[in-house]
N, C-alpha and C positions, 0 to 999 in steps of 0.2 A: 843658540836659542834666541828665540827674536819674539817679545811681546808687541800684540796688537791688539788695538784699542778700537773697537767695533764703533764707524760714525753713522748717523742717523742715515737709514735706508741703503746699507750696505749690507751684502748677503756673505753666507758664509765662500762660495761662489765665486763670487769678486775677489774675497781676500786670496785663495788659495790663487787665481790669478795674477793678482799681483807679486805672489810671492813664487809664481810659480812651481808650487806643489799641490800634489793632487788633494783634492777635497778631503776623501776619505782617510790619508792620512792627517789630516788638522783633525777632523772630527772623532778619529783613536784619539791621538794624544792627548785629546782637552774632555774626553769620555764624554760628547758632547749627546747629549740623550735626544734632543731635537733640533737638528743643527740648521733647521729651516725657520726657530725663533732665536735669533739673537735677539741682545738687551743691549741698546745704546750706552758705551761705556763698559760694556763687559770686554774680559780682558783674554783676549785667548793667545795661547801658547805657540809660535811658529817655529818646527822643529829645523832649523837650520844653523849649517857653521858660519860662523858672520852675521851679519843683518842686516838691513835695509834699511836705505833713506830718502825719504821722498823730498826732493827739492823744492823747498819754498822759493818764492819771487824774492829778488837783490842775491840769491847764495851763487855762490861758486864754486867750482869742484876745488880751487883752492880756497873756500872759508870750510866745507867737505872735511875736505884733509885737517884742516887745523883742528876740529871738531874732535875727529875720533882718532888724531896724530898716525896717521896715514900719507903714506908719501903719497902726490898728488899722481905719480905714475903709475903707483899699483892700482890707485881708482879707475884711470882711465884704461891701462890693462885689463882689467878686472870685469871692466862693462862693455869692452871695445866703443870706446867713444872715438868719433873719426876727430872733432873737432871742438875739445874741451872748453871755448869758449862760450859758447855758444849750447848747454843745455837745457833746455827748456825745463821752466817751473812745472810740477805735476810729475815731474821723470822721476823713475825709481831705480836706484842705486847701489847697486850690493857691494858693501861692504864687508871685505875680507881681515878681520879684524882680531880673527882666532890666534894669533904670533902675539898678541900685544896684552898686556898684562892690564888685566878689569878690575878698579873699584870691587871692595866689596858691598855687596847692597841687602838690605833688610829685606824681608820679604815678609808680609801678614798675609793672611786669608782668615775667612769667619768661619765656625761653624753655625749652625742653628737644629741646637739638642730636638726641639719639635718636627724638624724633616727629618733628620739621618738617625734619630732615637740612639737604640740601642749599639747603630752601626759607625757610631761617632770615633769612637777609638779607632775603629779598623781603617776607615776615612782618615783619619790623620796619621794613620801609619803609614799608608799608600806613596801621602804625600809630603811625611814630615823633616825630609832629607832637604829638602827647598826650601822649608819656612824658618823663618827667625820667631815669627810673633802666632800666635793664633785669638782670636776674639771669640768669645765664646756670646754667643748670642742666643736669647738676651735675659738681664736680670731687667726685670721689669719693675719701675717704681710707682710705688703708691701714695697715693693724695696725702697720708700721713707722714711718708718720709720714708717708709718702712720699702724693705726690696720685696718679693715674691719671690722665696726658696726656690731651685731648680736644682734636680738632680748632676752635680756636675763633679766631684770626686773621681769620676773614672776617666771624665776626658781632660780634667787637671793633670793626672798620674800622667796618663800619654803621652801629654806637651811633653811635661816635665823626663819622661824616658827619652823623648825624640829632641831633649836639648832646645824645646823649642817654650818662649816666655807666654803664659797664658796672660788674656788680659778680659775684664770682663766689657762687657755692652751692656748700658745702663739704657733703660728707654723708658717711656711715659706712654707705654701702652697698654689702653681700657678698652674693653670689649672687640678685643681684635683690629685695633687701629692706633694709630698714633697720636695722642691728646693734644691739641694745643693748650692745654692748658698747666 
């Protein structure tokens, strides 16, 4: 599995191109409901073994390799590079990296009780084999100090069956927006 990070004026389109899988499979996986609005910074799921690296300017398939502790010949194997010196910045990479033992890593996602309502539970069941954290969004605070109750006990229990740590979102939102104040 390989997360990507959607950049400004990039289509769902372009990525499944880069990563050379078909559209529609990214758009199942990530149950993308309008997959012709991305949000710059949203983070979608790319179902593949290994992953991808896009070569920045100074790297080398051996700083590559030190990177993700990959022999520099299974990279060039890997991608049929005729002349590893010599690839150009912009090129994308695949990295076969499924043999090699991953960090473990945290994972959060939010919910927001006001969109999913009632279906917040079954939403973090779907998904709660993945997550370490969930943020429950949002307790909203008030000019006095005081929070704004929200119905959240059911999607607390859920975290907590799915092994997964709830945490709240505290916000300073008045009349449907976010206060500067």
């Amino acid at each position: 599995m390989q997360i990507h990070v959607v950049s400004p004026g990039e289509s769902l389109w372009q990525v499944a191109q880069t990563y050379n899988i078909p559209f529609e499979t990214i758009v199942e996986v990530n149950q993308l409901p309008n997959p012709d609005q991305l949000v710059v910074g949203q983070a979608i799921v790319i179902p593949v073994e290994g992953r991808y690296h896009m070569v920045q300017p100074g790297e080398s398939v051996w700083h590559i390799s030190q990177q993700y502790g990959i022999p520099v010949e299974e990279i060039v194997r890997g991608n049929n590079i005729q002349f590893p010196h010599l690839v150009p910045p912009g090129s994308v990479l695949y990295i076969n990296d499924h043999s090699r033992q991953l960090p473990t890593v945290d994972v959060g996602a939010y919910v927001d009780l006001q969109i999913t309502g009632e279906d917040s539970p079954a939403v973090v069941d779907e998904v709660g084999e993945h997550l370490s954290f969930l943020q429950i969004f949002s307790y909203e605070l008030n000019a006095d100090g005081s929070l704004t109750p929200i119905d959240d006990q059911a999607i607390i229990q859920t975290a907590y069956e799915n092994q997964i740590v709830p945490l709240m979102v505290i916000t300073n939102i008045e009349e449907g927006q976010f206060s500067r104040k």
